[in-house]
DOSEMI-691035 format. One record per residue (C-alpha): residue number from 0; residue in one letter; x, y, z. Coordinates in Angstrom, 3 decimals, decimal comma. Example, Ala and Ser with C-alpha at 12.3 -4.5 7.8 and 13.67 -1.06 7.14 Angstrom:
residues 2
  num  residuo      east     north        up
    0        A    12,300    -4,500     7,800
    1        S    13,670    -1,060     7,140
//
This chain:
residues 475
  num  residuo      east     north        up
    0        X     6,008    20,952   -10,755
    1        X     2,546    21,444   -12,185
    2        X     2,684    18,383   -13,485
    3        X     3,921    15,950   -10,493
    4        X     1,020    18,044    -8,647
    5        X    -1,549    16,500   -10,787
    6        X     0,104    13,115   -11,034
    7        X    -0,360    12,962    -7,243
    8        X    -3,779    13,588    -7,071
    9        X    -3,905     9,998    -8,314
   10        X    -2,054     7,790    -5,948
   11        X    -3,970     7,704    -2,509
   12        X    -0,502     6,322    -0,900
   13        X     1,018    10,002    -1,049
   14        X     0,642    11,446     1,936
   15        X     2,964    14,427     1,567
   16        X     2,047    16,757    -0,937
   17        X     4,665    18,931    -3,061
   18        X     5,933    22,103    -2,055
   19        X     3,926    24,531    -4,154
   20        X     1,501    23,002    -2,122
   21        X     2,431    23,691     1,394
   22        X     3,744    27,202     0,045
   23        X    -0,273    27,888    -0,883
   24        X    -1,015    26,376     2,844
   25        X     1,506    28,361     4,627
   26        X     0,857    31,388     2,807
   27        X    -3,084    31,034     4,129
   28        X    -1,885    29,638     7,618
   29        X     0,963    32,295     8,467
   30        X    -0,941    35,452     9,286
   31        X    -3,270    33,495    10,601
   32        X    -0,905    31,823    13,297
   33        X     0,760    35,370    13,811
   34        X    -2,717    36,534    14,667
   35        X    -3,139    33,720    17,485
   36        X     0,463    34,168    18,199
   37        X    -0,210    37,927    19,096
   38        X    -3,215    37,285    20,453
   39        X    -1,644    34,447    22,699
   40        X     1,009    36,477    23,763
   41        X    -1,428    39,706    24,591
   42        X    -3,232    36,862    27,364
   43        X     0,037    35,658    28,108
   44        X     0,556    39,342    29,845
   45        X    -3,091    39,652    30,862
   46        X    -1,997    36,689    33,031
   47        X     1,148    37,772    34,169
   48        X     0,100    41,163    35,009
   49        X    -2,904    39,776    37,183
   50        X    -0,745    37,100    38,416
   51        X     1,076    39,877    40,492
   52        X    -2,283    40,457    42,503
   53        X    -1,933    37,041    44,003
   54        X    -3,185    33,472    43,725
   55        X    -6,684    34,534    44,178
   56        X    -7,714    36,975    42,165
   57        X    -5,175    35,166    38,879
   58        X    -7,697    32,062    40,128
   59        X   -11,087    33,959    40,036
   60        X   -10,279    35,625    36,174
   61        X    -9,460    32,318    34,892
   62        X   -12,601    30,213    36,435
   63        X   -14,614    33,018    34,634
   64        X   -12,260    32,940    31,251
   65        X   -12,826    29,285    31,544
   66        X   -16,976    29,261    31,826
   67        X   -16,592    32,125    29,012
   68        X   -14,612    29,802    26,673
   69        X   -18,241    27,961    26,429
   70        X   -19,784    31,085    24,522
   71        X   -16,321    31,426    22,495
   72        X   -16,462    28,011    21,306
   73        X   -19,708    28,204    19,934
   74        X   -19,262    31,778    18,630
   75        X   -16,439    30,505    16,819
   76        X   -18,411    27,648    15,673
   77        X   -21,084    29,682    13,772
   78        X   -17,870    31,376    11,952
   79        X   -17,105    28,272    11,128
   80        X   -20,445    27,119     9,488
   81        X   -21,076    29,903     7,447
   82        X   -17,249    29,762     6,059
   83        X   -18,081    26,690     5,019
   84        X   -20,493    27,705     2,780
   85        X   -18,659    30,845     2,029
   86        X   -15,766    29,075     1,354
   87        X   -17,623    26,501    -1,405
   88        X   -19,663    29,400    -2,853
   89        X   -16,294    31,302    -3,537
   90        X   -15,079    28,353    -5,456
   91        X   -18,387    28,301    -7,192
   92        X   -18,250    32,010    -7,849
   93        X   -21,819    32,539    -6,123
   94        X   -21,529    36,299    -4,857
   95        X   -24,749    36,302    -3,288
   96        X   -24,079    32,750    -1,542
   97        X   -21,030    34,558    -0,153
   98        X   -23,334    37,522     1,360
   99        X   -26,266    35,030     2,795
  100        X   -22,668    33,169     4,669
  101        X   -21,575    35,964     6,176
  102        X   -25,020    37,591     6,762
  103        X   -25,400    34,335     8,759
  104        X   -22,281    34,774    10,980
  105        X   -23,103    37,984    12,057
  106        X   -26,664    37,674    12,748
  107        X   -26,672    34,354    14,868
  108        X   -23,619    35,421    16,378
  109        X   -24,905    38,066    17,306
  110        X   -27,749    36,765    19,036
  111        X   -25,804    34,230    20,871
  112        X   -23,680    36,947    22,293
  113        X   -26,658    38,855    23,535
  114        X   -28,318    36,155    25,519
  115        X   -24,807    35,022    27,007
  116        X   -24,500    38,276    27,646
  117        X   -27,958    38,662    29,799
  118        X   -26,161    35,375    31,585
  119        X   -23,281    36,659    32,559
  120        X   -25,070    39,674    34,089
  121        X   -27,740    37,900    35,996
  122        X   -26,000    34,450    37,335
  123        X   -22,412    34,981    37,332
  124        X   -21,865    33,728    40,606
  125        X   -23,433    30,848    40,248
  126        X   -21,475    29,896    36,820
  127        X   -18,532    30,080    38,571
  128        X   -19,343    28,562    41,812
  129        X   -19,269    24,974    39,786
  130        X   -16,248    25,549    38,822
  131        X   -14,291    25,100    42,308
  132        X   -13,945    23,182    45,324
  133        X   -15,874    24,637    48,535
  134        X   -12,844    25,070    50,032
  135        X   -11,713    28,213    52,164
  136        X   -10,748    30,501    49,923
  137        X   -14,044    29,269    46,982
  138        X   -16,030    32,156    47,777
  139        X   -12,996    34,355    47,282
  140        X   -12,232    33,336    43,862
  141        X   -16,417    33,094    43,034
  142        X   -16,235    36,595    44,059
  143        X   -13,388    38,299    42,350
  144        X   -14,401    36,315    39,109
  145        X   -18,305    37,820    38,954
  146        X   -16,692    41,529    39,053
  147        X   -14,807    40,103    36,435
  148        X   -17,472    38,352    34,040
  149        X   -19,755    41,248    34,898
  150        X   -17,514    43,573    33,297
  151        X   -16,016    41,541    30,442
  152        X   -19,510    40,174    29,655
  153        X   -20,169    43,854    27,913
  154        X   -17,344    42,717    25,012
  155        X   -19,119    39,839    23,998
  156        X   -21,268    41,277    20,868
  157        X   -18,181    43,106    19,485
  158        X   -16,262    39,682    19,427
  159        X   -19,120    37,917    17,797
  160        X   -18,942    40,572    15,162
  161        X   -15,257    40,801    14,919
  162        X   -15,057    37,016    14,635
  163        X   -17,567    36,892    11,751
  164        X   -15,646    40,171     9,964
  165        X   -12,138    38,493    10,341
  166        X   -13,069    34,881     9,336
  167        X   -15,138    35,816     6,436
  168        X   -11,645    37,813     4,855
  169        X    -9,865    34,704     6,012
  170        X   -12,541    32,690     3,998
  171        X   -11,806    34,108     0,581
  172        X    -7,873    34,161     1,423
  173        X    -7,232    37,586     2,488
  174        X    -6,005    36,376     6,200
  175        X    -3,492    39,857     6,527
  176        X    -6,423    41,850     6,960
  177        X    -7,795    40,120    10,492
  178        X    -3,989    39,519    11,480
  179        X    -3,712    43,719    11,150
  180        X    -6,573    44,759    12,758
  181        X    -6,286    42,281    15,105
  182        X    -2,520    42,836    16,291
  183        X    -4,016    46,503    16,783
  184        X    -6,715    45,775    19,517
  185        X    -3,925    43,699    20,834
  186        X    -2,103    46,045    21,605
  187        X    -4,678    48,415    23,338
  188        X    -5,503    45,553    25,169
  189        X    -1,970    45,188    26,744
  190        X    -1,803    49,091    27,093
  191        X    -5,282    49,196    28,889
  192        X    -4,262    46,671    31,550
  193        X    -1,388    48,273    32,238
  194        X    -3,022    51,530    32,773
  195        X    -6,037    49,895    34,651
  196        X    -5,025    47,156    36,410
  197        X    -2,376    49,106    38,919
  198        X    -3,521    52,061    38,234
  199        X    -0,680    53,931    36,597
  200        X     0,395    57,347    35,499
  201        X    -2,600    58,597    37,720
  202        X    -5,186    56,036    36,135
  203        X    -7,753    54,061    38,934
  204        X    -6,430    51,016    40,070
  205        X    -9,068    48,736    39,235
  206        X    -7,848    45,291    39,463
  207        X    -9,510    42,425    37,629
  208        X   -12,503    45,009    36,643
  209        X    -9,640    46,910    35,310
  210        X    -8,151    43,881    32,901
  211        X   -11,994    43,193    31,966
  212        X   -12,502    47,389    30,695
  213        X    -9,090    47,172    28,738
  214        X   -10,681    44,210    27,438
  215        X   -14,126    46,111    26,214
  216        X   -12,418    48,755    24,999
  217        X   -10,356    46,454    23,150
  218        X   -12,760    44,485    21,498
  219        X   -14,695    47,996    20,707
  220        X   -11,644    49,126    18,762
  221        X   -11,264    46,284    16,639
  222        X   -14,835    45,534    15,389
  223        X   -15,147    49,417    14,730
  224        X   -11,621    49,025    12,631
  225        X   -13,230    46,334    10,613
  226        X   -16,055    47,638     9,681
  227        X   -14,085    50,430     8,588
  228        X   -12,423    47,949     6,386
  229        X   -15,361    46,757     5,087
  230        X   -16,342    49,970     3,718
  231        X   -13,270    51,148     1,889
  232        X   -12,066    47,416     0,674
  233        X   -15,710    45,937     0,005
  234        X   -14,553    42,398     0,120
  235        X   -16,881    40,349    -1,829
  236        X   -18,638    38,747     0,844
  237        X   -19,961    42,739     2,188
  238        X   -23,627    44,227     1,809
  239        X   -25,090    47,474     2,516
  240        X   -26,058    47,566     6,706
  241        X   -29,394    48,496     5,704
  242        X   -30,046    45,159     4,491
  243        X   -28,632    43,199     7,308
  244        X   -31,780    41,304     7,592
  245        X   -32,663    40,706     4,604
  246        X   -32,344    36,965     4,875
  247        X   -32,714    33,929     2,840
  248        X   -34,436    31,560     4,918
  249        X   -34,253    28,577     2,586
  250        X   -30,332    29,347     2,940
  251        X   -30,068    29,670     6,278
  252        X   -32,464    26,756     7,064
  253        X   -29,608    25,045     4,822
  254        X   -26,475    26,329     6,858
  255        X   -28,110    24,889    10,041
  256        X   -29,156    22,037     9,191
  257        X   -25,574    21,103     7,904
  258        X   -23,644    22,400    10,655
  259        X   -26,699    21,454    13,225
  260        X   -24,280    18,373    14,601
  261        X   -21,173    20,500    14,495
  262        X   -23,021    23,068    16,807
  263        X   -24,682    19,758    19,070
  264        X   -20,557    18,085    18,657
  265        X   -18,551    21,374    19,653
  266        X   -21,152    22,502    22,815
  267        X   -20,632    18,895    24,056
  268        X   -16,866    18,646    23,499
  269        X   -16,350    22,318    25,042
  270        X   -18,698    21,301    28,053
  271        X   -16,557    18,112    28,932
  272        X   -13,735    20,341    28,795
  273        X   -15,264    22,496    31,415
  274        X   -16,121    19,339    33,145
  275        X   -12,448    18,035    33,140
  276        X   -11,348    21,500    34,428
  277        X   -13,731    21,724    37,031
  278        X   -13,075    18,465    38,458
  279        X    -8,919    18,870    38,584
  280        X    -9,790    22,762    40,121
  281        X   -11,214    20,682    43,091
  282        X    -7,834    18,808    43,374
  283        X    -6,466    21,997    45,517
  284        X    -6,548    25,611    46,518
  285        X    -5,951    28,937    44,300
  286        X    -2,499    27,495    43,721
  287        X    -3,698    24,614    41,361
  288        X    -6,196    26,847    40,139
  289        X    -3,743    29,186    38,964
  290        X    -1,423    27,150    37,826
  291        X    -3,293    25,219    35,847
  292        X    -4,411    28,452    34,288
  293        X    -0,704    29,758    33,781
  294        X     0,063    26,947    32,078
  295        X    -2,851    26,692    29,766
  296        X    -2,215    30,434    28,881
  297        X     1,116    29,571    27,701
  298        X    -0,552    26,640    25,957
  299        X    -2,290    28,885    23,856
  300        X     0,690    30,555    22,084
  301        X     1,649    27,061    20,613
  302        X    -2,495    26,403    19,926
  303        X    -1,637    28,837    17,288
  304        X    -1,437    25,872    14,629
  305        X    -5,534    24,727    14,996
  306        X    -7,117    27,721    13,701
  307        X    -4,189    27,993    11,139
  308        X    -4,810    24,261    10,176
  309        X    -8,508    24,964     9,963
  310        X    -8,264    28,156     7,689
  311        X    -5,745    26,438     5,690
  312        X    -8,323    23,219     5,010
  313        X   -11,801    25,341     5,088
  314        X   -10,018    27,203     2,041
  315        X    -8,240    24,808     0,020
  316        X   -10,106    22,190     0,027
  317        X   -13,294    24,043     0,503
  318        X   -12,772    25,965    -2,584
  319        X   -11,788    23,126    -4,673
  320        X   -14,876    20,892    -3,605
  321        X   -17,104    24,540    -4,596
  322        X   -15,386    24,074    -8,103
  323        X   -16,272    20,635    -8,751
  324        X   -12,643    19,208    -8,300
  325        X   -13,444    16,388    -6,166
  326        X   -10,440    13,633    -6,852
  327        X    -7,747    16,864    -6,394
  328        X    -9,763    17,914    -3,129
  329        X    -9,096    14,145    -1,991
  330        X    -5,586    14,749    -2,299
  331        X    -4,809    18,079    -0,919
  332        X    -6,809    16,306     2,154
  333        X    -4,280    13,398     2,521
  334        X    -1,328    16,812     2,314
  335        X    -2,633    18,554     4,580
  336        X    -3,611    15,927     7,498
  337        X     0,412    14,401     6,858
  338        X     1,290    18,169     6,958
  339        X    -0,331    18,892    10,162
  340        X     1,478    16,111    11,793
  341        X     4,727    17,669    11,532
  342        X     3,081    21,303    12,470
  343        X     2,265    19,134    16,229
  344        X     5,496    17,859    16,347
  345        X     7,397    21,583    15,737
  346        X     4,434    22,503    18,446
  347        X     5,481    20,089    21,068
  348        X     8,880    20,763    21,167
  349        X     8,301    24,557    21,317
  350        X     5,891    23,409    24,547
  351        X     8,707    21,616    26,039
  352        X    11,536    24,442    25,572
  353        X     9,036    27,168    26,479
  354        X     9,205    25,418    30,687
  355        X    12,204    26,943    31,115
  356        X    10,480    30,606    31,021
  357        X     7,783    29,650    33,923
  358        X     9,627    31,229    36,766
  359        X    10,507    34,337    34,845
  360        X     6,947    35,085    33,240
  361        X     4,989    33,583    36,310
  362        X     7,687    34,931    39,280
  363        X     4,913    35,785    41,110
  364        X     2,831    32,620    41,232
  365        X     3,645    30,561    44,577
  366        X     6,215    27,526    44,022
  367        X     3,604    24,648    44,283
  368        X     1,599    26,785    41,191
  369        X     4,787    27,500    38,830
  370        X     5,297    23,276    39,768
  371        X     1,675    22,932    38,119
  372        X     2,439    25,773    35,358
  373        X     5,299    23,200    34,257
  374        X     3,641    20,634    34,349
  375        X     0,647    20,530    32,369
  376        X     2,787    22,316    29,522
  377        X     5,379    18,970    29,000
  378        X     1,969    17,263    29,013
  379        X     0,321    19,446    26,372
  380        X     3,330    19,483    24,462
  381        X     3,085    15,228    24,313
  382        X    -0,662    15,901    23,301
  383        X     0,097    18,506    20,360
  384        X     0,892    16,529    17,287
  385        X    -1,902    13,634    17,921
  386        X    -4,220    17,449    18,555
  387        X    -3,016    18,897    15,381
  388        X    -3,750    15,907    13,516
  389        X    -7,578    15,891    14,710
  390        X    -8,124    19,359    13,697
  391        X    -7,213    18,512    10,669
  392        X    -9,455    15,719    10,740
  393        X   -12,176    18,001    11,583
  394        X   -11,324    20,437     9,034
  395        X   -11,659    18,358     6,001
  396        X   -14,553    16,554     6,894
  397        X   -16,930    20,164     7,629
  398        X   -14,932    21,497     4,474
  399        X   -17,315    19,164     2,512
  400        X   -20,435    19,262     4,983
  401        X   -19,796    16,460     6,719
  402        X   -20,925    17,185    10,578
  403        X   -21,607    13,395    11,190
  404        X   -18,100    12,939    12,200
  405        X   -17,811    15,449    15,055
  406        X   -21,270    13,461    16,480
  407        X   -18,912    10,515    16,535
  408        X   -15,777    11,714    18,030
  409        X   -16,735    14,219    20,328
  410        X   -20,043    12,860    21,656
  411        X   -19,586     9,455    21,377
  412        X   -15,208     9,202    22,359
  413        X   -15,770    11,936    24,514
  414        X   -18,295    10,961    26,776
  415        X   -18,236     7,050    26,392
  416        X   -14,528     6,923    26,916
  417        X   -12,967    11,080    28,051
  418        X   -15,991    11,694    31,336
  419        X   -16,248     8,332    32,591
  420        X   -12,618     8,122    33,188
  421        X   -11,924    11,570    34,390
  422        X   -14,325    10,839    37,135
  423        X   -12,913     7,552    37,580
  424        X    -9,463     8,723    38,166
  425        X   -11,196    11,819    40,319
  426        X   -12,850     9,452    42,610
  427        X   -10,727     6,128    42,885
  428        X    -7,526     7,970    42,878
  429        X    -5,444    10,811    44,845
  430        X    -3,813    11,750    41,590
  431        X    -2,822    15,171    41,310
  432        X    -4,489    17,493    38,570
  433        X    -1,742    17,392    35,633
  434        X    -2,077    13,344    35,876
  435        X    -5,829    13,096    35,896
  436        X    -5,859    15,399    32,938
  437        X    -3,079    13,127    31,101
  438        X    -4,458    10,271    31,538
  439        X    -8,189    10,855    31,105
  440        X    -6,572    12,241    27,237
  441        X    -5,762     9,326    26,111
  442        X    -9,067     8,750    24,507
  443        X    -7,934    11,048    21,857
  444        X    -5,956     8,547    20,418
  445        X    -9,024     6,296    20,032
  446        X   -10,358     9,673    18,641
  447        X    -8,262     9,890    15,675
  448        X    -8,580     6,686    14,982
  449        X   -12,027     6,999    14,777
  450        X   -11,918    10,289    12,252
  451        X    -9,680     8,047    10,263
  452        X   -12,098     5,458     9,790
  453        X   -15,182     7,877     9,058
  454        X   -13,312     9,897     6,661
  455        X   -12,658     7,055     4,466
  456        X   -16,357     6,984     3,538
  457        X   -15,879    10,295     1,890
  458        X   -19,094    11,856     3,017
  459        X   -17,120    14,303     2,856
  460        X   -16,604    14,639    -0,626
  461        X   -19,528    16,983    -1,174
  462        X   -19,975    19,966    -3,995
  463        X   -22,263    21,895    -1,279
  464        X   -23,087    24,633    -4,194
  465        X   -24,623    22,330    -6,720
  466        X   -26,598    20,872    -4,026
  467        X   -28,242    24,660    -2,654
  468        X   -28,548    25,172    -6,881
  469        X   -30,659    22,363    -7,204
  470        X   -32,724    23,105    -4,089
  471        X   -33,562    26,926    -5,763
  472        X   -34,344    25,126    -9,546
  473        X   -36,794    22,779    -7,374
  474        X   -38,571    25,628    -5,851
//
């Protein structure tokens, strides 16, 4: 089997790779899909236990979740940058590359989290107050989601550390670790709400402040678990906390300045999705609100393949650029982009099955809302393979360095083609807010094609380590 693996790497036409292959990928993407998947299902209750405190308040958490996915976006995309070069420096077998990576993570993270943080706490109301209509019941929902961001806002630093912990194990292939530690603030998470929320067995009822403490407390749990990890394990990647900053600036300068378009590409294609959301919140009351938001939370248990994909790329094909392997990094490329076309497909039809639960799970939700809820999951689930294949796209080409592509797609698709048509359809049309959103998404198609064409210049095809060596034997 070794052999037909190496023959492969030779013939651009194969597409599919072998099995040992996919066993390496699915081996790396697993725990990391059971982490989303527990993770998905954990919001999946948040929902549906504030979803029995009415249309309202279910609308005002999820305008402020959706004006907080900003800051988690571009958390996650620091994680991202620096396991790009933590990935390539573990192929390389560069320890102290490794430690300058994640030093990176949680130090910009970090920061990020503590000026969102100051944000949240200063200007919540008028975050949110962008995000809906003025009609009757806007200040309702702008009210019930500040006491939520207000609250939540104080779980934004452990996150940003968490993330960097659990990505940087994921980085050198240990992805059980996060998916442990992870499934256990999950479930503290679930427990706190249901304590908090309605107040039981004696416990304040606190509402939506209730299911933003569980949160905290949550996210307090897990990043003190993992740094308890880090000291007993002492992954490669760990340094003593007294030299947290002892920085190299020279690699650091390098980090941003490779993954300075990725940042510019995901803030712009994270703000059009706020855009898109806050334009089809204005095409009704709480009931769209929440329903849209029902529906996206069930969304995110099948959303469980894009970081999987990503992990599964960043370390494959990360690692075997880092060694110097470039023609079998080509290939694994081609098997994984083919492979995450079938992932979408699997995805889609588990979106399409998974309608049938909406009045059980979301009971509570008025009629008109569940008739959102539905939906906007049969039109994700048409979305998810075309999705899957994109992350993929995305995947290989930062695996190598390549941030160029992201400028393309997601600046230049997204707000030549995705904006101007979402506003189009908003003002020339009474279309309701699952068909505006459909639509408007059909500039992903022209998307992929796009990352198709860009990738075949192989910019991405990049040793990253023998270009920071040669930078330190200049100086």
């Amino acid at each position: 089997m070794q052999n037909k693996s190496i023959h492969a790497f030779g013939r651009p036409w194969t597409f599919f790779g072998p099995w040992p292959f996919y066993r390496e990928a699915l081996a790396l993407a697993i725990p990391v899909m059971l982490q989303s998947l527990i993770t998905g299902l954990v919001s999946l209750v948040d929902n549906f236990m504030v979803a029995g405190l009415g249309d309202v308040k279910m609308a005002g958490v999820n305008v402020a979740n959706q004006v907080n996915f900003i800051f988690m976006v571009i958390v996650n995309v620091v994680s991202m940058a620096g396991g790009i070069f933590l990935s390539q420096h573990r192929g390389a077998r560069n320890r102290e590359g490794m430690v300058q990576a994640f030093r990176f993570k949680l130090l910009v993270g970090a920061g990020i989290s503590i000026l969102y943080f100051v944000v949240c706490q200063i200007f919540p109301e008028t975050l949110l107050s962008l995000m809906v209509s003025n009609s009757a019941d806007s200040a309702m929902i702008v009210a019930e989601g500040a006491r939520y961001m207000k609250a939540v806002s104080f779980s934004f630093i452990p996150i940003a550390l968490s993330g960097a912990v659990g990505s940087s194990f994921r980085d050198v292939g240990e992805p059980n670790i996060p998916l442990v530690v992870s499934t256990g603030a999950a479930v503290a998470n679930t427990i706190g709400n249901w304590f908090l929320i309605y107040g039981n067995l004696g416990a304040p009822r606190l509402e939506v402040v209730g299911a933003a403490i569980a949160t905290v407390v949550a996210r307090l749990l897990e990043i003190v678990a993992f740094f308890v990890v880090l000291r007993r394990r002492k992954p490669v990647f760990a340094f003593n906390i007294k030299t947290i900053f002892k920085v190299d600036g020279r690699f650091f300068g390098e980090v941003i300045s490779r993954s300075a378009m990725m940042f510019f590409s995901e803030t712009a294609w994270v703000v059009s999705e706020t855009i898109i959301t806050a334009l089809y919140n204005r095409r009704g009351g709480p009931e769209t609100v929440a329903g849209m938001a029902a529906g996206w939370s069930v969304a995110n248990l099948l959303f469980l393949v894009f970081p999987a994909i990503h992990t599964a790329t960043n370390v494959i094909v990360g690692s075997t650029l880092g060694a110097g392997k470039l023609e079998e990094a080509r290939a694994k490329a081609r098997w994984i982009m083919a492979g995450s076309i079938v992932f979408g497909l699997g995805a889609g039809l588990a979106a399409m099955l998974s309608t049938a639960a909406v009045p059980l799970v979301f009971g509570n939700l008025s009629v008109s809302a569940q008739r959102v809820t539905r939906s906007i999951i049969v039109v994700i689930g048409v979305y998810l393979p075309l999705w899957c294949l994109l992350n993929a796209q995305f995947g290989v080409s930062r695996a190598g360095g390549d941030t160029l592509m992201g400028l393309l797609v997601d600046v230049g698709v997204t707000y030549v083609m995705f904006i101007p048509a979402a506003f189009v359809i908003f003002r020339y049309t009474a279309w309701g807010p699952v068909a505006l959103f459909g639509i408007a998404k059909l500039s992903d198609i022209f998307k992929a094609l796009v990352a198709a064409w860009w990738l075949k210049k192989e910019r991405w095809v990049r040793n990253l380590t023998l270009a920071a060596s040669v930078f330190k034997a200049v100086l």
